[in-house]
C-alpha positions as CSV (number, residue, x, y, z in Angstrom):
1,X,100.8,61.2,97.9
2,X,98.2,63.0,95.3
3,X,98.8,64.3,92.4
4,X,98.1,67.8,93.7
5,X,101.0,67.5,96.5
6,X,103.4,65.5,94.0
7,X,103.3,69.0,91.9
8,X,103.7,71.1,94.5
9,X,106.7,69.1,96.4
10,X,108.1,69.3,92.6
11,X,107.8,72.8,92.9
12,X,109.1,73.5,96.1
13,X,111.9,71.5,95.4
14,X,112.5,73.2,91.8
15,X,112.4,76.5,93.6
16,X,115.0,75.8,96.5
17,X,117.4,74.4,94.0
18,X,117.0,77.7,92.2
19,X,117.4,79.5,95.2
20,X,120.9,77.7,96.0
21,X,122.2,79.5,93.2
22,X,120.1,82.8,92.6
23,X,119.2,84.1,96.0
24,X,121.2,82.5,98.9
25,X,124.9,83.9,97.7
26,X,123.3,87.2,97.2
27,X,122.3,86.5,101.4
28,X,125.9,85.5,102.3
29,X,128.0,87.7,99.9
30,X,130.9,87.2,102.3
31,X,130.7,83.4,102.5
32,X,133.2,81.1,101.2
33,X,130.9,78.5,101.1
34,X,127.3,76.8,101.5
35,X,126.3,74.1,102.3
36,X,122.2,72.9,102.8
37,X,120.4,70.1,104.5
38,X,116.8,70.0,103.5
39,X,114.6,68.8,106.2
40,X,111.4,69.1,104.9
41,X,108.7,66.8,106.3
42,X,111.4,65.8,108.9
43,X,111.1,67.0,113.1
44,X,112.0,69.7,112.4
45,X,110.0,70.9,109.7
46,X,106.9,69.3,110.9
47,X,106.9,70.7,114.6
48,X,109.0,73.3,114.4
49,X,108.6,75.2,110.7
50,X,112.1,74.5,109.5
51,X,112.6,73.4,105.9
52,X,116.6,73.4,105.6
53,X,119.8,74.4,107.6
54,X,122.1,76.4,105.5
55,X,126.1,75.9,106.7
56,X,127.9,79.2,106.4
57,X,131.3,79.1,105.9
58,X,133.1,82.5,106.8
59,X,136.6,83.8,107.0
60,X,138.0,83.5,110.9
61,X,135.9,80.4,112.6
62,X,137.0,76.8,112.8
63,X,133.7,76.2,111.6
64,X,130.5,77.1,109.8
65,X,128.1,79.1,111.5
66,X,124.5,77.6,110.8
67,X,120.7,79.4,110.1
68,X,117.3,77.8,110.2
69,X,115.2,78.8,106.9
70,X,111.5,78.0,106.4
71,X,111.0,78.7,103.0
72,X,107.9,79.9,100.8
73,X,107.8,80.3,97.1
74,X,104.6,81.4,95.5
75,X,104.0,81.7,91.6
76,X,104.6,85.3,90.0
77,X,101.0,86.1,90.1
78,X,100.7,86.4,93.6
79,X,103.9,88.9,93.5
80,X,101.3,91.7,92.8
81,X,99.8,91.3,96.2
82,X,103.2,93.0,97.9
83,X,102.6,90.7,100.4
84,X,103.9,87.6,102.9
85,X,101.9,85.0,104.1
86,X,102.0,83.1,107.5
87,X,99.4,79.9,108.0
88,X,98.2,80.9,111.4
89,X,95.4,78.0,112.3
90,X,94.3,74.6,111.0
91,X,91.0,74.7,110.8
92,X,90.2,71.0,110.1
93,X,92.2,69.7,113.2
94,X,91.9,73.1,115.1
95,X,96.1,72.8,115.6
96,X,98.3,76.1,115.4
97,X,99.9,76.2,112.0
98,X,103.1,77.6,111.7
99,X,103.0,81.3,112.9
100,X,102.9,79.4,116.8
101,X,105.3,76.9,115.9
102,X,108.0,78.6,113.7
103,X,111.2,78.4,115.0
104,X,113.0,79.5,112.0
105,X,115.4,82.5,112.4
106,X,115.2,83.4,108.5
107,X,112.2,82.8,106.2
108,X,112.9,83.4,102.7
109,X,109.8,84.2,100.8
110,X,109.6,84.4,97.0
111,X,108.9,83.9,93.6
112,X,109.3,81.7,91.5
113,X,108.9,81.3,87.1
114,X,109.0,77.5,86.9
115,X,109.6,77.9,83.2
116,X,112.3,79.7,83.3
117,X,113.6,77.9,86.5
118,X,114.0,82.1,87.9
119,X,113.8,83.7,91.3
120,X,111.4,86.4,89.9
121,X,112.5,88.0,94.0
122,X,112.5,86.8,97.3
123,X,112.7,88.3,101.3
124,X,114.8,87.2,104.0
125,X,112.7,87.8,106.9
126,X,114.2,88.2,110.3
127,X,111.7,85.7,112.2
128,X,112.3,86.6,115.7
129,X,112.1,90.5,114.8
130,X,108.6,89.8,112.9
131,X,107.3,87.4,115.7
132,X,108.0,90.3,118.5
133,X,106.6,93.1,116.4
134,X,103.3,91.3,115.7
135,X,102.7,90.4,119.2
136,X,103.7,93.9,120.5
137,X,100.9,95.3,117.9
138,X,103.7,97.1,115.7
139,X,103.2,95.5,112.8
140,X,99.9,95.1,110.9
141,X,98.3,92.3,109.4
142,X,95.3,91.1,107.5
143,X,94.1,87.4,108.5
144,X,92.3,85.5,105.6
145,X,91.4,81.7,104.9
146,X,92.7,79.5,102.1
147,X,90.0,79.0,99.1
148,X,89.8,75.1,100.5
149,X,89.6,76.5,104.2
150,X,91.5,74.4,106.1
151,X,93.5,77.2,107.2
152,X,93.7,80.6,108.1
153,X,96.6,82.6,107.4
154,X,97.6,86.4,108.3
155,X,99.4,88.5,105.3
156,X,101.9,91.3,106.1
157,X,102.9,93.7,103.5
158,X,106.0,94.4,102.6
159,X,106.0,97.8,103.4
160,X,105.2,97.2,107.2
161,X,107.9,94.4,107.4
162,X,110.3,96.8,106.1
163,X,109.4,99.6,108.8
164,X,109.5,97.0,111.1
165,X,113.4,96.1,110.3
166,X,112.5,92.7,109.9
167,X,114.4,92.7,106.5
168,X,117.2,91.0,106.4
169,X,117.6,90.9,102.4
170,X,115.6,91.3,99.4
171,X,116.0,91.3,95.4
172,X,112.8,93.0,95.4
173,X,112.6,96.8,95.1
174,X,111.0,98.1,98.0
175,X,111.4,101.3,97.8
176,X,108.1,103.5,98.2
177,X,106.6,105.7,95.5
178,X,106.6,108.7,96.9
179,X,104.0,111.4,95.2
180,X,105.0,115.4,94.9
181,X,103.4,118.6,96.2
182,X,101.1,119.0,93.1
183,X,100.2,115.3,92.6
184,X,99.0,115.1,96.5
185,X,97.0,118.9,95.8
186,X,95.4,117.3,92.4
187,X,93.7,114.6,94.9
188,X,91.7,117.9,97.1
189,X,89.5,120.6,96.4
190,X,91.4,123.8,96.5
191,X,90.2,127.0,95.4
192,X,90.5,128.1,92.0
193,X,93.3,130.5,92.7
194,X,95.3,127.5,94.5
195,X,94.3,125.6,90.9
196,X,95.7,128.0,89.1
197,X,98.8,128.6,90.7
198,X,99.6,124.4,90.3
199,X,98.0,124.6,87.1
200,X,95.4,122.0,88.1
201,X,91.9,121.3,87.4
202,X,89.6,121.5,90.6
203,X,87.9,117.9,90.9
């Protein structure tokens, strides 16, 4: 293993552990308890996108219900893009990365402040919900490359996965910005009695 992946696992794994605590309860308000098998670089992470199984223990069954999570936490920076990212192709062995092979129902997607070991904000995606709506051409996406393009990746913003319900949960605030009457006018050329009565200046 390099030096490059050693950080990264380190990360990852820093991350999740944080997650145990800061963003999964918040998921499962209800549960009485949690348990998590990590299966990263096991079967089922390698073929079939799954990094852990989270055991949810609920009032009224004998026993816990279980979800698949793939999990991706980037560092805070990339929190300005408003964004999710999905590896779509490798390019070097010309395989289907892991928007063809998920079989995850939940994929958390956050942030994550190594510093101050803090969830910055994460999503719960609703896999299945996502899948459908980007094959039935409901929900756009932007497809990119990875600066050492080997592979090729599709970004959804947050936005469109809201409108799409495939929101489960998030910490993050999601809620549009919204702009009034006169801030939308002040964008237009309106005549200088329409100025006047919003008391604008005609751009």
């Amino acid at each position: 293993m390099t030096q490059f992946s050693r950080d990264n696992w380190d990360d990852t794994h820093a991350a999740h552990m944080a997650a145990r605590e800061q963003f999964y309860p918040k998921l499962w308000p209800n549960a009485l308890r949690l348990q998590f098998v990590d299966v990263t670089g096991a079967v089922e992470d390698l073929k079939y996108g799954i990094d852990c199984i989270v055991a949810v223990t609920v009032a009224g069954f004998r026993a816990p219900l279980k979800f698949f999570i793939q999990e991706r936490f980037r560092k805070p920076g990339y929190q300005s893009f408003k964004d999710a990212t999905i590896t779509e192709w490798n390019t070097v062995t010309g395989l289907p990365s892991e928007l063809h092979k998920i079989a995850a129902q939940i994929f958390v997607y956050g942030y994550y402040d190594r510093p101050t070991n803090r969830i910055l904000g994460a999503l719960a995606i609703n896999v299945p919900q996502m899948i459908r709506e980007i094959g039935e051409g409901r929900l756009q996406y932007e497809r990119d490359e990875r600066s050492s393009k080997d592979q090729d990746f599709i970004a959804v913003k947050w936005e469109d996965l809201y409108d799409a319900q495939a929101i489960m949960h998030s910490t993050i605030n999601l809620s549009k910005s919204v702009e009034t009457l006169p801030e939308i006018v002040s964008k237009s050329r309106y005549t200088q009695e329409e100025c006047d009565y919003w008391g604008l200046t005609n751009g």
